[in-house]
Structures are given as C-alpha cells and as structure tokens.
N, C-alpha and C positions, 0 to 999 in steps of 0.2 A: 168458539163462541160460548160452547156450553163450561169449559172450562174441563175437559177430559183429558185424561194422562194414560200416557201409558204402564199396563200393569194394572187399571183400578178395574172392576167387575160392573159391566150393566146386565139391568134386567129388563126384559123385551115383553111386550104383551099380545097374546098373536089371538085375536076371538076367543077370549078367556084363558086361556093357557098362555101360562110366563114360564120362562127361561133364561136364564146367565149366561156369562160371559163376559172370558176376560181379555183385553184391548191387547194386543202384542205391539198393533203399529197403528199410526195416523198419515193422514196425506190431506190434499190440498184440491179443494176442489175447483174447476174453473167452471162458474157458474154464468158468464158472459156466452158459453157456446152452446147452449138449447141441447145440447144430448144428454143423453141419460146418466144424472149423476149418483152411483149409488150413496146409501147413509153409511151402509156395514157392508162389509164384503166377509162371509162367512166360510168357514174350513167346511165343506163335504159330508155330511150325516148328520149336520146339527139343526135345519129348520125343515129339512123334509116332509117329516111328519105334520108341520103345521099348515093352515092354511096360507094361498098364495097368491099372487094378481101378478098376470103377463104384459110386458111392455117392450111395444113395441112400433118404430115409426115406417113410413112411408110417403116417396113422393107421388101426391094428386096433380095431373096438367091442370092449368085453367081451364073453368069450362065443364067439370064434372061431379059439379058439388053433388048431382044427385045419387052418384055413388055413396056417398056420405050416407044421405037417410035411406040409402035402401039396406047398407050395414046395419045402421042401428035398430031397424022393423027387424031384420033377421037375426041381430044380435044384440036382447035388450040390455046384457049386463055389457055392452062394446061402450068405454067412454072415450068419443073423438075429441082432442084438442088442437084448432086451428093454428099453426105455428105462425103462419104468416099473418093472420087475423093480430096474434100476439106481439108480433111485431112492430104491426102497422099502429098500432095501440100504444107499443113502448116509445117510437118516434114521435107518436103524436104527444106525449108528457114530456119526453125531453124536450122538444124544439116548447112546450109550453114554458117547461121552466126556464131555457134559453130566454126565450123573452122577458120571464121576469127578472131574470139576472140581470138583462141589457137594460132593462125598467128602473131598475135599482141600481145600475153602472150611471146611468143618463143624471138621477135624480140627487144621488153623492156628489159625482160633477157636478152640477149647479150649483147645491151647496156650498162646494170647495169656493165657485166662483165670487157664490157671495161673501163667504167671508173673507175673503183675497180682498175685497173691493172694500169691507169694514174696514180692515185691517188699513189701507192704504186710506183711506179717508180720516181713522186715526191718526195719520203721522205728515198730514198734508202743512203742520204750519213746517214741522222743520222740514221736507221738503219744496215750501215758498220758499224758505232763510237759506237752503243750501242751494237753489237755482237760482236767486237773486244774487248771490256773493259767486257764482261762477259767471252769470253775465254780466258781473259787473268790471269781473278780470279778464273778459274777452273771448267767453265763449257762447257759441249762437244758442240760437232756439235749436236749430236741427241736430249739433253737438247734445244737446242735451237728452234731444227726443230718444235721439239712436242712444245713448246713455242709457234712460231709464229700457226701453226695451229689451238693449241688453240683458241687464239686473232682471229683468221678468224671465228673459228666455229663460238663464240659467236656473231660476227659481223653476221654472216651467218641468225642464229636462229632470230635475231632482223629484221632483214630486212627481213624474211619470215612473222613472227608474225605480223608489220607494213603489208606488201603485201597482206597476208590475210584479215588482219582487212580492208582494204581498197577493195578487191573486194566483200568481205561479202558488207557493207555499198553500195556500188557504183550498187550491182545484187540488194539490198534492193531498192533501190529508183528509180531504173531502174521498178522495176516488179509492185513496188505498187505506182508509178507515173505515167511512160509513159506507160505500159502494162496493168497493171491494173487486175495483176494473182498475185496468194499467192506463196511469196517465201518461197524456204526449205531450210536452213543454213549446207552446210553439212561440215562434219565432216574433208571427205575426202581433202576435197579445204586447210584446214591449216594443214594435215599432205603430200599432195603434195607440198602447196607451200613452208612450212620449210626444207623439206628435200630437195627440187631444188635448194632451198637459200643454206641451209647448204653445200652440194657439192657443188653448182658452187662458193660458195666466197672461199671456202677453196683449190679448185682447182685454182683459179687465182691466191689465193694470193700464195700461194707453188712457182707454176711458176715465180712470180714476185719476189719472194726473194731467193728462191735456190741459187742464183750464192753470193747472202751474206754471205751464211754460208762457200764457196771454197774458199775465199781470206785468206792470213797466216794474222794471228794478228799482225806479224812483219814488213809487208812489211805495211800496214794501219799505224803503229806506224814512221816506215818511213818515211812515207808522211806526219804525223802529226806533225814531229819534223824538 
C-alpha cells in the first residue's frame, strides 16, 4: 500500500529516537484472521535498546468479564481489546451493508422493469401490425401469447447471465482490491439472478402487450386501409 520495495531504507520513530533500516524482504499479510500481525520483523540487536509494548491474547469463558476490570485496577497501562465484542460489531456493518446491497439489487430491478415496459410500449403499433398479419394467416391468440413470452424469457435469461457476470466481476474487485478477503463465486447469485430476470422481464413484457393480442384483426386492417 505504501508503495515499499525491496533494498529501499526506512526510518522508524521509537519516543524520540529514530533509526534505519534497510527492507531485505516483504510478505503478505492476512488481516481477515484477528492474530497478531506484525508491520516489521526485525534481525536481533536492533530495537532493543528502544522502548516497547507486549502483546499478547487470551481466551475469557463467558461469564467473567469481571476479570477484565480487576486486570485493568491492577494494571493501569493493561489495554484489553474485546475480540469478540469486535466481531459482533463487524457482522453487525456487514449484514448492514448486505442490506443495502439487497436495497439497491431490489431498486435497479425495478428500474430495469420499467424501462422494459417503456421500451415495449414504444414498439406497440408494430407489434399490433405484426399480431394482426399473424392472425390473420392463422394463428391464435394463445400461439401468439406463448410467442411473445418466449422473446421475454430469452431476453429475461440474458439479462440475468450479463447481471450476474457483472456482480461476480464487480464482488471480485471489490474483496481482492478494496477489502483485501478472498472471494467465493457462488453458484446461488446466477441461479437467483436469472430466475428474478427471467420472471420479472416476462412479467412486464405480458403486461405491456396483453391488450395486443384483444384488438380484432379487422378493425387494425380498418385503420390500415
């Protein structure tokens, strides 16, 4: 993050007194698993001399928090940090912004639906002119109906697969960019998203053309002539 190479010289500030040092190696820290991750791991004789702060954990049962403050009456430079306090805290922001995700999954969907519904109310004379010239060669209403739902499913399926492939990609670069946690790809996320897609295009578009298939082929040829 900071942009350090190896070979270049830091300098370290320990309660007024600074000292160098040059980088040999880097590694990788895995900051998802609450242990102790150090910044510098240093060769033997070099911070010694400086001042220094001991860290160290332990499991509390439930049930004994008043061990806690009787440590820190008897040890006031003791600083206790609740792991599982921290925990319960970090769940509690993820499933928050879970929700807003789902908040902003819900409210794009709707969106999508309504312009699906623009979209097809745009093109409603030529599909009157193209349902009138199929019933008038001999095909039903219900040929037609299953027709156009086809055309929505497929449109449906498409735009779930695109939707998926784009929150897979976008949770990718999200976890192992700004997070910096290993992502799991699941399975689930493109059998929800296709089938949301799938119903809701095939619900709107039904709704948006229904009143196509009720018009008489005669009274459209009417108007045409």
């Amino acid at each position: 993050t900071l942009g350090i190479k190896v070979g270049e010289r830091l300098t370290f500030d320990a309660a007024g007194s600074s000292f160098s040092a040059e980088v040999p190696s880097l590694r990788k820290v895995d900051w998802d698993s609450f242990n102790v991750n150090f910044f510098v791991v240093s060769p033997p004789g070099l911070i010694e001399r400086y001042p220094a702060s001991y860290v160290s954990s332990f499991h509390l049962p439930p049930g004994n928090l008043e061990l806690l403050n009787a440590l820190v009456k008897q040890f006031p430079n003791l600083l206790l940090i609740d792991v599982a306090q921290v925990l319960t805290q970090v769940q509690t922001m993820i499933t928050q912004v879970s929700r807003a995700v789902q908040f902003v999954f819900l409210f794009t969907l709707m969106a999508g639906l309504v312009v699906l519904y623009a979209a097809i109310a745009s093109t409603q004379d030529e599909r009157l002119y193209q349902a009138t010239i199929m019933r008038t060669l001999g095909a039903s209403r219900g040929q037609l109906a299953r027709a156009n739902l086809a055309e929505f499913a497929m449109i449906g399926v498409l735009a779930g697969l695109i939707a998926a492939a784009g929150a897979n990609a976008l949770g990718y670069v999200l976890a192992s960019r700004v997070i910096n946690v290993d992502y799991a790809f699941s399975l689930a996320l493109w059998g929800t998203g296709i089938g949301c897609s799938l119903l809701g295009v095939m619900a709107a578009g039904h709704l948006g053309t229904r009143w196509v298939l009720k018009v008489a082929p005669l009274r459209v040829l009417r108007l045409l002539s």
